[in-house]
ROGUMAR-431659 format. One record per residue (C-alpha): residue in three letters; residue number from 1; x, y, z. Coordinates in nm, 2 decimals, decimal comma. Layout:
N
   residu   num       xx       yy       zz
      ALA   NUM        X        Y        Z
...
//
This chain:
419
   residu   num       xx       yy       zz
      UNK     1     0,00     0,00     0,00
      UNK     2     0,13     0,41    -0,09
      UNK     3     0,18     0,57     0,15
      UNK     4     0,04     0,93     0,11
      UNK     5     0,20     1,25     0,20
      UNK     6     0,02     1,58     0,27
      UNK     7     0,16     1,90     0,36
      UNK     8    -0,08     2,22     0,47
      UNK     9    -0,28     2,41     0,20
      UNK    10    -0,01     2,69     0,04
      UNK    11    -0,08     2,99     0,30
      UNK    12    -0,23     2,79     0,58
      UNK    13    -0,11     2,70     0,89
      UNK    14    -0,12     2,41     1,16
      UNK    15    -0,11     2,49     1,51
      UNK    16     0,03     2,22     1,76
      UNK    17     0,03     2,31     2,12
      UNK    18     0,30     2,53     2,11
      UNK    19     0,15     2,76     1,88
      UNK    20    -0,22     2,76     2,00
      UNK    21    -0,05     2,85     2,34
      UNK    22     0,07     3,17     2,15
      UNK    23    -0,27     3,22     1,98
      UNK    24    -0,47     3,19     2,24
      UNK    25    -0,26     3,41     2,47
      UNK    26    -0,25     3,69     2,20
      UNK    27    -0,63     3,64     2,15
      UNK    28    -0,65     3,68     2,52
      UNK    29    -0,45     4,03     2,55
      UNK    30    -0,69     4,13     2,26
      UNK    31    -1,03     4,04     2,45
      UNK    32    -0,89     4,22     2,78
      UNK    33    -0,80     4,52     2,63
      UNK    34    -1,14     4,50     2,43
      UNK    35    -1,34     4,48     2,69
      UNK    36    -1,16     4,70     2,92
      UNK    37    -1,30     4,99     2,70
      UNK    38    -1,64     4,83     2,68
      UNK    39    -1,67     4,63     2,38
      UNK    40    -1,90     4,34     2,34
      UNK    41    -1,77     4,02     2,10
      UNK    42    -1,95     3,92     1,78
      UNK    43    -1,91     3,69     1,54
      UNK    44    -2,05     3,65     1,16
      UNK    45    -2,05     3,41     0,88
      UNK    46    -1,73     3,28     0,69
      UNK    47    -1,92     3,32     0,35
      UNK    48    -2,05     3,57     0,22
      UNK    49    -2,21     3,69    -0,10
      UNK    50    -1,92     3,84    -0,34
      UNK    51    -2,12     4,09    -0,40
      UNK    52    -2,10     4,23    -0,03
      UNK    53    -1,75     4,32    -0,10
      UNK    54    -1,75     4,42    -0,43
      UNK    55    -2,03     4,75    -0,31
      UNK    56    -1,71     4,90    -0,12
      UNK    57    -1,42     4,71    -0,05
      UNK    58    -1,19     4,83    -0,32
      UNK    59    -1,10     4,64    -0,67
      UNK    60    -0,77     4,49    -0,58
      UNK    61    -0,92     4,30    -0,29
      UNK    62    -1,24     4,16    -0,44
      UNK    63    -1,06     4,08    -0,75
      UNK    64    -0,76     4,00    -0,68
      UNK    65    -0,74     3,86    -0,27
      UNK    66    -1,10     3,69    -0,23
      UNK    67    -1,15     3,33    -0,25
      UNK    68    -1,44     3,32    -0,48
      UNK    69    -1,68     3,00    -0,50
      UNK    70    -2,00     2,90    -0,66
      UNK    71    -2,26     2,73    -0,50
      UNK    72    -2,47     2,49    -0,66
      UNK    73    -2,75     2,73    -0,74
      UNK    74    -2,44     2,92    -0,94
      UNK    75    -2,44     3,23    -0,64
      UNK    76    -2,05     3,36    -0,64
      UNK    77    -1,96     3,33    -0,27
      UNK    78    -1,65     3,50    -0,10
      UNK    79    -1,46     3,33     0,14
      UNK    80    -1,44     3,63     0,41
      UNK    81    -1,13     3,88     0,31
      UNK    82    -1,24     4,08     0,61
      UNK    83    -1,53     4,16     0,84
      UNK    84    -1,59     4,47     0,80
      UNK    85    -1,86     4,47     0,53
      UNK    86    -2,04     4,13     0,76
      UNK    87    -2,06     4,41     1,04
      UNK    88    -2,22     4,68     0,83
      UNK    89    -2,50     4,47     0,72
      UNK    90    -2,53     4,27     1,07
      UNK    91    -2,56     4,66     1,20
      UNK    92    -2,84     4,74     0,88
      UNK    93    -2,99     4,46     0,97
      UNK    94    -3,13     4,57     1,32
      UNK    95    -2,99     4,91     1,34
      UNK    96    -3,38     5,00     1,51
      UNK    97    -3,26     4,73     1,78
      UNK    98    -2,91     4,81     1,84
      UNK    99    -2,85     5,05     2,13
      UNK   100    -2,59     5,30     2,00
      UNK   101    -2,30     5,42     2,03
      UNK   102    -2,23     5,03     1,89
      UNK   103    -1,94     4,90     2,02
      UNK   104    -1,79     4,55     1,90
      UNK   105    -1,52     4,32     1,83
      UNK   106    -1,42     4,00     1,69
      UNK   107    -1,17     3,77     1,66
      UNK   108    -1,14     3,52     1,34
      UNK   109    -1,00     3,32     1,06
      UNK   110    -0,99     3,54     0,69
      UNK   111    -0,89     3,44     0,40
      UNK   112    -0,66     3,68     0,11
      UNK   113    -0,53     3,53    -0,19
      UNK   114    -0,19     3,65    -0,18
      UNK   115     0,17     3,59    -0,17
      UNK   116     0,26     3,41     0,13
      UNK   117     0,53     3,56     0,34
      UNK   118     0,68     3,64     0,66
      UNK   119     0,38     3,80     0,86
      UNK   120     0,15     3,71     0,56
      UNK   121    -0,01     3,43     0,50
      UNK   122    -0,34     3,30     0,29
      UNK   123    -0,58     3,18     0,63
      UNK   124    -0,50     3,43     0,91
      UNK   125    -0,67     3,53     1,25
      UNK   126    -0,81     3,97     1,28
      UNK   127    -0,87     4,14     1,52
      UNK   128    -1,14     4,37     1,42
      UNK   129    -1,28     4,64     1,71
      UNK   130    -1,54     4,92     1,58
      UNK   131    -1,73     5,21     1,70
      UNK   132    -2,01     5,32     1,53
      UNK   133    -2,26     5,58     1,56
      UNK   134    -2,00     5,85     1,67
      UNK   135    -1,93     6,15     1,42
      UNK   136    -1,70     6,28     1,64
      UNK   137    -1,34     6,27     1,62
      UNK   138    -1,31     6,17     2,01
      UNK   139    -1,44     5,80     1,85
      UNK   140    -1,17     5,83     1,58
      UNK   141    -0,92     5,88     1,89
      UNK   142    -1,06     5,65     2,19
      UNK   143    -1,03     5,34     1,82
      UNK   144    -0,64     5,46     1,83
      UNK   145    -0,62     5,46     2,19
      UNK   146    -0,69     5,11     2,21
      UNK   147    -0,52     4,96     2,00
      UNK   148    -0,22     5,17     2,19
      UNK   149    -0,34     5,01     2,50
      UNK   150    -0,31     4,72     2,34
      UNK   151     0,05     4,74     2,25
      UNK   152     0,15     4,82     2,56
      UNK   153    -0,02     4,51     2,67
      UNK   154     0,20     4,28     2,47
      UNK   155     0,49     4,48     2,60
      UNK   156     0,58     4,68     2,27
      UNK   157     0,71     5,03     2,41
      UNK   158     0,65     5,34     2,11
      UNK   159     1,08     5,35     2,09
      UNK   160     0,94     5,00     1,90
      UNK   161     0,60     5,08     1,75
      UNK   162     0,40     5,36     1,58
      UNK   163     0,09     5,48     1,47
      UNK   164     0,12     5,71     1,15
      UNK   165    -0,21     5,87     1,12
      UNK   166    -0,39     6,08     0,84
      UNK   167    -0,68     6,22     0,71
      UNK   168    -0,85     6,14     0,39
      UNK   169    -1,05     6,46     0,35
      UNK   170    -0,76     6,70     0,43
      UNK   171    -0,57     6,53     0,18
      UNK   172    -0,88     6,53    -0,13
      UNK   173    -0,81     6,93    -0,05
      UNK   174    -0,44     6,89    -0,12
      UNK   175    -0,49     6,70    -0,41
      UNK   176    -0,81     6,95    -0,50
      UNK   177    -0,55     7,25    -0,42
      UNK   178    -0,29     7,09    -0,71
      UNK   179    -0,56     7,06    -0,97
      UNK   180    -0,60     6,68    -0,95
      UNK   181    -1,01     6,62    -1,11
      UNK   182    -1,20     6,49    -0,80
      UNK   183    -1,27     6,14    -1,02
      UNK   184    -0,88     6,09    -1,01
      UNK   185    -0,85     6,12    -0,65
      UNK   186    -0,95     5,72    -0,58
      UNK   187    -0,68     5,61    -0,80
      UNK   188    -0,41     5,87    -0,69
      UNK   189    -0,48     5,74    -0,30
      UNK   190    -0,43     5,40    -0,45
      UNK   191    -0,10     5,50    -0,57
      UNK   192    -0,02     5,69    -0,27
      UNK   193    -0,12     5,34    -0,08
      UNK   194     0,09     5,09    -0,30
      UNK   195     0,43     5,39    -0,28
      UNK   196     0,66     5,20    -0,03
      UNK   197     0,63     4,88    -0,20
      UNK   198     0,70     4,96    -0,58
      UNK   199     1,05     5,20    -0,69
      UNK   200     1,01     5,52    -0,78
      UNK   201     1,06     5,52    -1,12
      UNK   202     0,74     5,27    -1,15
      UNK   203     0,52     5,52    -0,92
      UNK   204     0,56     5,77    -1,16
      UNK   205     0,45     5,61    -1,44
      UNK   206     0,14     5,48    -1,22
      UNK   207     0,12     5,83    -1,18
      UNK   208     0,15     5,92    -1,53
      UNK   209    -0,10     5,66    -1,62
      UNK   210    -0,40     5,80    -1,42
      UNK   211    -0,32     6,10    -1,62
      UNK   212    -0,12     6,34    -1,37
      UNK   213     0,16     6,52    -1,51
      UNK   214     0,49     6,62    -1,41
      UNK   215     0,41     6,94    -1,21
      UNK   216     0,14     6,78    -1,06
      UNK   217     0,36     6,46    -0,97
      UNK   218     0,61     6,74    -0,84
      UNK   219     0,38     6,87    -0,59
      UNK   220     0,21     6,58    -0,47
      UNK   221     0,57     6,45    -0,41
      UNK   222     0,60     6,77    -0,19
      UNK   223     0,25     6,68    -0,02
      UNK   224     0,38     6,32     0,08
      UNK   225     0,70     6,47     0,21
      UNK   226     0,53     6,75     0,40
      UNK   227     0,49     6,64     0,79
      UNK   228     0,37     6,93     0,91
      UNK   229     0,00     7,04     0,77
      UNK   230    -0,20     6,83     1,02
      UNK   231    -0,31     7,13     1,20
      UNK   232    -0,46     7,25     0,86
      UNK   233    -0,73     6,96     0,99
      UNK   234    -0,99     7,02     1,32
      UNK   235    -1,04     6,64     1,30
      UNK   236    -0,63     6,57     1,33
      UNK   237    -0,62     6,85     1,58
      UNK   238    -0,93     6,69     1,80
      UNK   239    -0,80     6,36     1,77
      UNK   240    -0,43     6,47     1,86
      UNK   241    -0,55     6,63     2,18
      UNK   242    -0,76     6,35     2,27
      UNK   243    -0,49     6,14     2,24
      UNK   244    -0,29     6,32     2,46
      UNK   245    -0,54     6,35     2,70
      UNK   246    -0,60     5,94     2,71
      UNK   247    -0,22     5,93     2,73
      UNK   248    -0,09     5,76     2,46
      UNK   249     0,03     6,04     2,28
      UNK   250     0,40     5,91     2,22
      UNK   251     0,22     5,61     2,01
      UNK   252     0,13     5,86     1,74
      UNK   253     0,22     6,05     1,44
      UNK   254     0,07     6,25     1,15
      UNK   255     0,19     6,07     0,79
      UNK   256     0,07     6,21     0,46
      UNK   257     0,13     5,91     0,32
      UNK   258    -0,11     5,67     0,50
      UNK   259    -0,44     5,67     0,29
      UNK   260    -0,55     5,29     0,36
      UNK   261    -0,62     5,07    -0,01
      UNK   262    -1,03     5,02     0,09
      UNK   263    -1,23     5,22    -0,10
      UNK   264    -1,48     5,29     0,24
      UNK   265    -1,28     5,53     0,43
      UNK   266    -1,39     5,87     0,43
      UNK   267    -1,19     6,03     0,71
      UNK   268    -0,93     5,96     0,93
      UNK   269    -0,69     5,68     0,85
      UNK   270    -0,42     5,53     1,05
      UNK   271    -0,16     5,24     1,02
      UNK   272     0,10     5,09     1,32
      UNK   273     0,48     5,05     1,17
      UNK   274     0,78     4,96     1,35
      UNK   275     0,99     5,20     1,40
      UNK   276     1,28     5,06     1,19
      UNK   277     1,02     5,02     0,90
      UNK   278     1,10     4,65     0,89
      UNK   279     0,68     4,57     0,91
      UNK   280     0,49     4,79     0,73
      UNK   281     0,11     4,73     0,82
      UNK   282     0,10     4,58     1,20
      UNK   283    -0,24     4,75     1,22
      UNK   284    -0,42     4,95     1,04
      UNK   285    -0,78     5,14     1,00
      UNK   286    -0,99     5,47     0,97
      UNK   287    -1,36     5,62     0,94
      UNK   288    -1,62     5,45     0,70
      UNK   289    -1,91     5,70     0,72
      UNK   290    -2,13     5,56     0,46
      UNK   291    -2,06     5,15     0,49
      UNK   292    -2,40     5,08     0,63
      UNK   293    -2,60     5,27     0,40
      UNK   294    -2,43     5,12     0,10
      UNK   295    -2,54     4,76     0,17
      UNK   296    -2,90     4,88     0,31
      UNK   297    -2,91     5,05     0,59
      UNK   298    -2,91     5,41     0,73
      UNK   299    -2,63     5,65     0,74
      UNK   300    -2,43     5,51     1,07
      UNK   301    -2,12     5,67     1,09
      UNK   302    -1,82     5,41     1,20
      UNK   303    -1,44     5,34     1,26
      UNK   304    -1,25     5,08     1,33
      UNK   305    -0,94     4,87     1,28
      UNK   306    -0,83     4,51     1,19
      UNK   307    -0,49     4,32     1,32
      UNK   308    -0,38     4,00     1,16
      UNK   309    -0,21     3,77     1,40
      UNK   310     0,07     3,65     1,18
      UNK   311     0,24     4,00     1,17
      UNK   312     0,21     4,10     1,52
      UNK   313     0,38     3,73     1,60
      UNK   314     0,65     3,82     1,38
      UNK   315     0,70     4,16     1,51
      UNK   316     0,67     4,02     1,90
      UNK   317     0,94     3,76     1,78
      UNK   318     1,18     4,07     1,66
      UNK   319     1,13     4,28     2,01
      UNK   320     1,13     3,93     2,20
      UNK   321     0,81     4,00     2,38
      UNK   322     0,69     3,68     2,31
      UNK   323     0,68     3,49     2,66
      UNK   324     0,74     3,22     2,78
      UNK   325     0,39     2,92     2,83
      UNK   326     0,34     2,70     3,04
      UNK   327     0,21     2,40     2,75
      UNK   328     0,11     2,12     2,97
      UNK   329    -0,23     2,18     3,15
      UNK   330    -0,18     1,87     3,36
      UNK   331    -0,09     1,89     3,69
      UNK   332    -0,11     1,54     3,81
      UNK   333    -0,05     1,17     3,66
      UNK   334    -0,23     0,92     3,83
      UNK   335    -0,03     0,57     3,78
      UNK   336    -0,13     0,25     3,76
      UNK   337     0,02     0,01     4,00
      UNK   338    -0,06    -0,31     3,84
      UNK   339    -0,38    -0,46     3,70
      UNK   340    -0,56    -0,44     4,06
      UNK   341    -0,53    -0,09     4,12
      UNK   342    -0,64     0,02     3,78
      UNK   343    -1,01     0,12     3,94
      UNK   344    -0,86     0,24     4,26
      UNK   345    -0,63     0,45     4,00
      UNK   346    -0,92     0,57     3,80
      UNK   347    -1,13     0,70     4,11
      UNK   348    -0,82     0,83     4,26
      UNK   349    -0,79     1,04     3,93
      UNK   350    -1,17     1,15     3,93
      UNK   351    -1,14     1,28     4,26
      UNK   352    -0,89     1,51     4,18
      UNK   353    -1,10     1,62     3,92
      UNK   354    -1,36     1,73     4,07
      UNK   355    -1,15     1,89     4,27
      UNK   356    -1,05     2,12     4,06
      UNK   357    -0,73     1,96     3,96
      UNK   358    -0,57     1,90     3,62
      UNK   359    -0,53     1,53     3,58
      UNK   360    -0,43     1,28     3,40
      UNK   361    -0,44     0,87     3,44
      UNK   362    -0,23     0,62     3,29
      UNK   363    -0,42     0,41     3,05
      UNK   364    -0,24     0,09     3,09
      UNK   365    -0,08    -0,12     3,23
      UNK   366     0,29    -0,10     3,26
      UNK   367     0,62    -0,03     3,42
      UNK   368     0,61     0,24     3,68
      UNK   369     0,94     0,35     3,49
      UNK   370     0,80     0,41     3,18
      UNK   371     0,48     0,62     3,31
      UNK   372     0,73     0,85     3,53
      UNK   373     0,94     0,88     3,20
      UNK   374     0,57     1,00     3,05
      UNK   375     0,53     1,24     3,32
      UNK   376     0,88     1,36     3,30
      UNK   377     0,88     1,40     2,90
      UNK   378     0,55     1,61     2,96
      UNK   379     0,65     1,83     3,18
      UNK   380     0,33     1,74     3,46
      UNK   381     0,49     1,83     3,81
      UNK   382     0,31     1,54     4,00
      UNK   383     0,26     1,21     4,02
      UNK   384     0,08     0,97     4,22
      UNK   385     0,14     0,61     4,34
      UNK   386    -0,12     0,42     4,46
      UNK   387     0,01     0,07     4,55
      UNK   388    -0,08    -0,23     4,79
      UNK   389     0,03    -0,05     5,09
      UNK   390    -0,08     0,29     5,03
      UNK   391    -0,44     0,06     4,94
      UNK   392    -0,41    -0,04     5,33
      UNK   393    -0,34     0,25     5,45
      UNK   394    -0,55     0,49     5,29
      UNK   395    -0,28     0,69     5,17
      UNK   396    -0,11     0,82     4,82
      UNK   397     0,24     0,84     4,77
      UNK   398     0,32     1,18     4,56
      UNK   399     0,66     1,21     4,37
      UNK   400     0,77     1,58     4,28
      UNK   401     0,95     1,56     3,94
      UNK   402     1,16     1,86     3,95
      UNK   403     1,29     1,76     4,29
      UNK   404     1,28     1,39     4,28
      UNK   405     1,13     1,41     4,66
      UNK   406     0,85     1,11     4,73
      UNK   407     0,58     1,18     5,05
      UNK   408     0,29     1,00     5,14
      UNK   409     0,01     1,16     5,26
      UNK   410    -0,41     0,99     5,38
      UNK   411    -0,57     1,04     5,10
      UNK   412    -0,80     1,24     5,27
      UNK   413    -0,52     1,58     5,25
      UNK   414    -0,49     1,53     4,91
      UNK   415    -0,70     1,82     4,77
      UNK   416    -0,54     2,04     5,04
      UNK   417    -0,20     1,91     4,92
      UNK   418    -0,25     2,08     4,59
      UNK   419    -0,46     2,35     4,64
//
């Protein structure tokens, strides 16, 4: 018989222990800090109609990132890129209901057709935490504050990280200012988006192909450059404050070259680098003013941001702020004597249980040096030996691994013992 060989899907990953003790302990830091600011968890579904993208998404992402699939009634279905456009029509779909401001957040798997890489990959976990139902820029900076909070929760200091924020609308009045047709302006924030990763000589011909020309190309060069027009916003200047005020203002910075790739932002934008530049997009997000009204609701102003879990490993791995876990739940390993003690073993091991205590029992007969070399392979602190004379007396002999040191105690103190 062939044997078969499978490897993971290209851009998937498999977590053993080690790395769902990871997961889960970044998914916990998430949820604290989450919650700490009052947000409730959601959740929606892992298909959706293509369509619910394609309304505001952007074209790169629906066309070229989204698992497309067609159901047997011949519906185009999208494998969730993000969750953003499942929130606006969850929120359409009983805005009457929802108390609001609306604040939420979820953790879960999305899916982007793209080039696997270090920090990128095909199936990934977001964090996605929104406001909605807040036009005012304090909303914009309590979103930015969190996620501040939250980097100071994984121990990433802002000598290591950044958040390079802008605004959308100040800049469609730079670009208005230079003579660039308001039609354009989509395509040149696309370009602007897409700057760091392409040489300069192919920007300009981007550039050059929307239909800018050179002076124009000049001066939105000297935009980009320029760091010091965000006063020239009252949003930027509110949120700035605020900022300051929540005390995180060392976190942030005005860039005029952060304009976000998703067609839905209408305001403020933002986007966490290191500071070194080595990891481009840790985190990123901004204001979508008009997302629930486009796939059937009212006008609910919102803002938000989304953090993918494979680059913030990879960034926690560069600053070393990735701890160390304990892997092994188990506390205990109940052994089995010989054949007659396997019940007394088994209730032993149940007791402990319902206790409270993390415990394990040796399925099967055999050597009492091969179920401590178990035990000691595992990592489990404790075990347990209940032979014939601790039977008689009522007792339970406990061996500490790390110390080698045996005592035997009635098994009435046992509980105690542990707790």
């Amino acid at each position: 018989m062939t044997k078969l060989k499978f490897q993971p899907v290209k851009g998937t990953r498999d977590f053993y222990p080690e790395q769902m003790a990871f997961r889960n302990w970044l998914f916990g830091k998430m949820r604290e800090v989450s919650k700490r600011f009052g947000y409730q968890e959601y959740e929606g579904p892992i298909l959706e109609p293509l369509e619910l993208y394609a309304a505001k998404s952007g074209e790169e992402l629906v066309k070229k990132q989204t698992f497309v699939l067609t159901d047997r009634g011949g519906r185009k279905l999208a494998l969730r890129p993000e969750i953003t456009p499942t929130l606006a029509r969850m929120v359409a779909q009983k805005q009457a209901e929802l108390p609001k401001p609306i604040r939420w957040f979820s953790i879960g798997p999305r899916f982007r057709y793209e080039k696997p890489q270090k920090g990128r990959t095909r199936e990934f976990y977001q964090w996605d935490i929104d406001l909605l139902g807040v036009e005012s820029p304090e909303a914009d900076a309590e979103i930015i504050a969190i996620a501040c909070e939250f980097f100071k929760s994984v121990g990433l200091k802002s000598s290591q990280v950044i958040i390079k924020v802008n605004n959308r609308g100040l800049m469609e009045e730079k670009l208005s200012f230079i003579e660039i047709p308001k039609q354009k302006i989509p395509d040149v924030f696309r370009a602007i988006d897409k700057k760091e990763k392409i040489v300069d000589k192919e920007w300009i011909a981007w550039l050059k192909e929307i239909g800018l020309n050179k002076l124009q190309i000049k001066d939105l060069k000297g935009i980009l450059k320029d760091k010091d027009f965000a006063g020239e916003s009252e949003e930027l200047t509110a949120i700035f404050s605020t900022l300051a005020d929540l005390g995180v203002a060392e976190y942030v910075e005005f860039e005029p070259t952060i304009v976000r790739g998703l067609d839905y932002y209408t305001g403020t934008v933002f986007e966490t680098q290191d500071r070194a530049g080595k990891f481009r997009a840790i985190l990123g997000g901004g204001r979508y003013d008009n997302l629930v009204e486009v796939v059937g609701g009212p006008r609910i102003p919102g803002v938000g941001f989304a953090a993918g879990d494979a680059v913030i490993e990879e960034v926690l791995k560069e600053f070393k702020k990735i701890p160390a876990f304990s892997l092994i739940p188990t506390k205990v390993l109940v052994t089995v004597f010989d054949e007659a003690f396997f019940r007394d073993s088994l209730l032993l091991a149940e007791k402990l249980r319902d206790g409270g205590i993390a415990t394990e029992s040796y399925l099967e007969v055999v050597k009492l040096d091969k179920q401590l070399k178990y035990a000691n392979q595992k990592g489990i602190p404790f075990v347990l030996i209940l032979g014939p004379e601790e039977t008689e007396g009522k007792t339970v002999t406990i061996k500490n691994m790390e110390t080698g040191k045996q005592e035997t105690i009635p098994q009435t103190k046992l509980l105690d013992y542990f707790k």
